[in-house]
C-alpha positions as CSV (number, residue, x, y, z in Angstrom):
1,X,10.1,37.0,20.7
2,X,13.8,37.8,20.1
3,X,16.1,35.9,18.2
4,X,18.0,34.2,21.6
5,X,14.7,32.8,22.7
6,X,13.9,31.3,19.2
7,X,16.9,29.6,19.1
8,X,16.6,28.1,22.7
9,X,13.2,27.0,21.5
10,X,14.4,25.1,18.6
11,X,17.4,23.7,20.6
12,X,14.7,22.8,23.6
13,X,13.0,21.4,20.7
14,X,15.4,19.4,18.8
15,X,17.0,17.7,22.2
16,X,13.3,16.5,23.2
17,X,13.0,15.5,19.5
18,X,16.3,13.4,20.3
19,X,15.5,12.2,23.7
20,X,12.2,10.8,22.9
21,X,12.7,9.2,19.2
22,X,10.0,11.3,17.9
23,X,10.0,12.2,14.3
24,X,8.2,14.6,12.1
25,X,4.9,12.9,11.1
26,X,4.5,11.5,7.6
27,X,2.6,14.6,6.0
28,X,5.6,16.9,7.3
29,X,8.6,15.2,5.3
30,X,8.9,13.3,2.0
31,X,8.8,9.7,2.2
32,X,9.6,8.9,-1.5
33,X,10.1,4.9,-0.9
34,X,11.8,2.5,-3.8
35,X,8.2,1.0,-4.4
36,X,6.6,4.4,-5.3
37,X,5.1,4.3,-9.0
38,X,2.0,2.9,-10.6
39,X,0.8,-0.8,-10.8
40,X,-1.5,-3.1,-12.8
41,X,-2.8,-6.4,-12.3
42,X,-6.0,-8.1,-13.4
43,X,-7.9,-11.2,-12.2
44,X,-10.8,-12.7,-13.2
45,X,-13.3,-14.2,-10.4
46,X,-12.8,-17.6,-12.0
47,X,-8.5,-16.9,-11.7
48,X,-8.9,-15.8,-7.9
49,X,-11.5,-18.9,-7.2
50,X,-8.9,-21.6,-8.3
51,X,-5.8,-19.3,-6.8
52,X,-7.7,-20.3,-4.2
53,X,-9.9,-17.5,-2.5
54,X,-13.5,-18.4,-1.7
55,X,-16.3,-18.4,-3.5
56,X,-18.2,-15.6,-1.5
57,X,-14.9,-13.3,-1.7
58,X,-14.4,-13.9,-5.3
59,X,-17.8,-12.7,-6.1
60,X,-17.8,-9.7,-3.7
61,X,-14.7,-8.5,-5.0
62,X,-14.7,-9.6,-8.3
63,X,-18.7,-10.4,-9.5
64,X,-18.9,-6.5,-10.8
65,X,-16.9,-7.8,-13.8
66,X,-19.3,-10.5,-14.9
67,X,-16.9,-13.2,-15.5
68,X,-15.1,-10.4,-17.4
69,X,-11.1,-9.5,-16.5
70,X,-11.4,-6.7,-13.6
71,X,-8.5,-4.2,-13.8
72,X,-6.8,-3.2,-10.4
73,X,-5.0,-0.3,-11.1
74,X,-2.4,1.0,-7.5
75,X,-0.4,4.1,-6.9
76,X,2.0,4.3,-4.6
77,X,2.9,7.6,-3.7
78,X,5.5,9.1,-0.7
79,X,3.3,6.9,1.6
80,X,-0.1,7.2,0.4
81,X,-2.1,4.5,-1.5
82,X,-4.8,4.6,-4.2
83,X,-6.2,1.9,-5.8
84,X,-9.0,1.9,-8.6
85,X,-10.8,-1.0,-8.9
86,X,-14.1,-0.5,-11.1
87,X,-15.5,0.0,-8.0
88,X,-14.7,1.6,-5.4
89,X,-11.6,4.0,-5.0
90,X,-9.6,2.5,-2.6
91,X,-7.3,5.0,-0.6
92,X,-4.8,4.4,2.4
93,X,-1.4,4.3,3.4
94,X,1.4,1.9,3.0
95,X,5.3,1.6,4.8
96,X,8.3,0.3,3.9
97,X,10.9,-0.5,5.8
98,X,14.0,-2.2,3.4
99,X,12.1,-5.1,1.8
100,X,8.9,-5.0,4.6
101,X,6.0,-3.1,3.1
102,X,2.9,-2.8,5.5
103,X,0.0,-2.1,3.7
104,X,-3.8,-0.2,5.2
105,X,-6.5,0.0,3.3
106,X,-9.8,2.6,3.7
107,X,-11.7,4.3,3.1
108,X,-13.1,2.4,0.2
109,X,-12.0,-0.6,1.2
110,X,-10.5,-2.5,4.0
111,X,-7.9,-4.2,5.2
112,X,-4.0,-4.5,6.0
113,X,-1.9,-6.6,4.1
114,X,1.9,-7.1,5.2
115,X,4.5,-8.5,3.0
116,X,7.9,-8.2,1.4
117,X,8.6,-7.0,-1.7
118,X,10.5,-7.6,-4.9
119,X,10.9,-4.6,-7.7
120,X,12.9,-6.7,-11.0
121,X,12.2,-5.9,-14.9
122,X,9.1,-3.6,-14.3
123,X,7.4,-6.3,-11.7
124,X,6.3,-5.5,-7.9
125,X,5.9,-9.1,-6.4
126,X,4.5,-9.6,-3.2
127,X,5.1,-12.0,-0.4
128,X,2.1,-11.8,2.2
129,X,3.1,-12.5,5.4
130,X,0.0,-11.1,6.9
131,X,-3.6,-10.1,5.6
132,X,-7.4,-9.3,7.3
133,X,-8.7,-11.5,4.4
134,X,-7.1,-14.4,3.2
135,X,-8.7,-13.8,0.0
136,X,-6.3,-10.7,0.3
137,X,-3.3,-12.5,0.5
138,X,-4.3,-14.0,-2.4
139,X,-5.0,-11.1,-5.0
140,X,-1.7,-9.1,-3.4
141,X,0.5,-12.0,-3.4
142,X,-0.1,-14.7,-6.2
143,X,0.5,-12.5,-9.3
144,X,3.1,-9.9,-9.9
145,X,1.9,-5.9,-10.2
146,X,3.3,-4.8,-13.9
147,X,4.6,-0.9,-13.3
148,X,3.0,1.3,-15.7
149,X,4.8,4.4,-14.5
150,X,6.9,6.3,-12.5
């Protein structure tokens, strides 16, 4: 192919780009958002009983621990989540669009969670708006996510 027709493709290319809104998907360009960086939290299943979760969530989320303090540990990463909870590994993907974060969990775990976000003194504070589990919206959006890094 000659150098004429290349550039006709990527003009073809780049008009039908234009035309129908499409964009490059999220593995082909960097999608560094403000909330990228690493969070902690930590609940107990007593703490996410009288939050006010159920019972039966609690302990399937939380019963590993023994009545101990379970650390949730999330990274945020250019679009990609991970979070370690002792266990599983939870991985998925996450979007942010100005203060609106959309949140999907698996494979690991499950679940969407949508809220808005607040990023002050080292703290990542969730509003849920939306959740699969309400027991979600509880453990995102009662206590704030201390960043532990970059």
């Amino acid at each position: 192919m000659n150098w004429m027709k290349i550039a006709c493709l990527v003009a073809l290319l780049t008009a039908v780009t234009a035309a129908t809104g499409a964009a490059p998907s999220a593995s082909a360009r960097s999608t560094t958002t403000a909330i990228d960086g690493v969070y902690r939290i930590s609940w107990t299943e007593k703490e996410v009983i009288a939050a006010g979760a159920s019972r039966l969530y609690a302990h399937a989320n939380f019963g590993y621990a023994h009545g101990g303090r379970a650390v949730i540990t999330m990274t945020l990463r250019g679009g990609r989540l991970q979070i370690v909870i002792s266990p599983p590994v939870c991985h998925g993907t996450y979007a942010v669009s100005g203060n609106r974060v959309s949140i999907k969990q698996g494979p690991g775990c499950q679940g969407v969670v949508v809220a808005t976000w607040s990023l002050r003194n080292g703290f990542l504070r969730f509003r849920v708006s939306k959740a699969t589990d309400p027991g979600d919206e509880i453990v995102w959006g009662t206590k704030p996510w201390k960043k532990i890094s970059s």
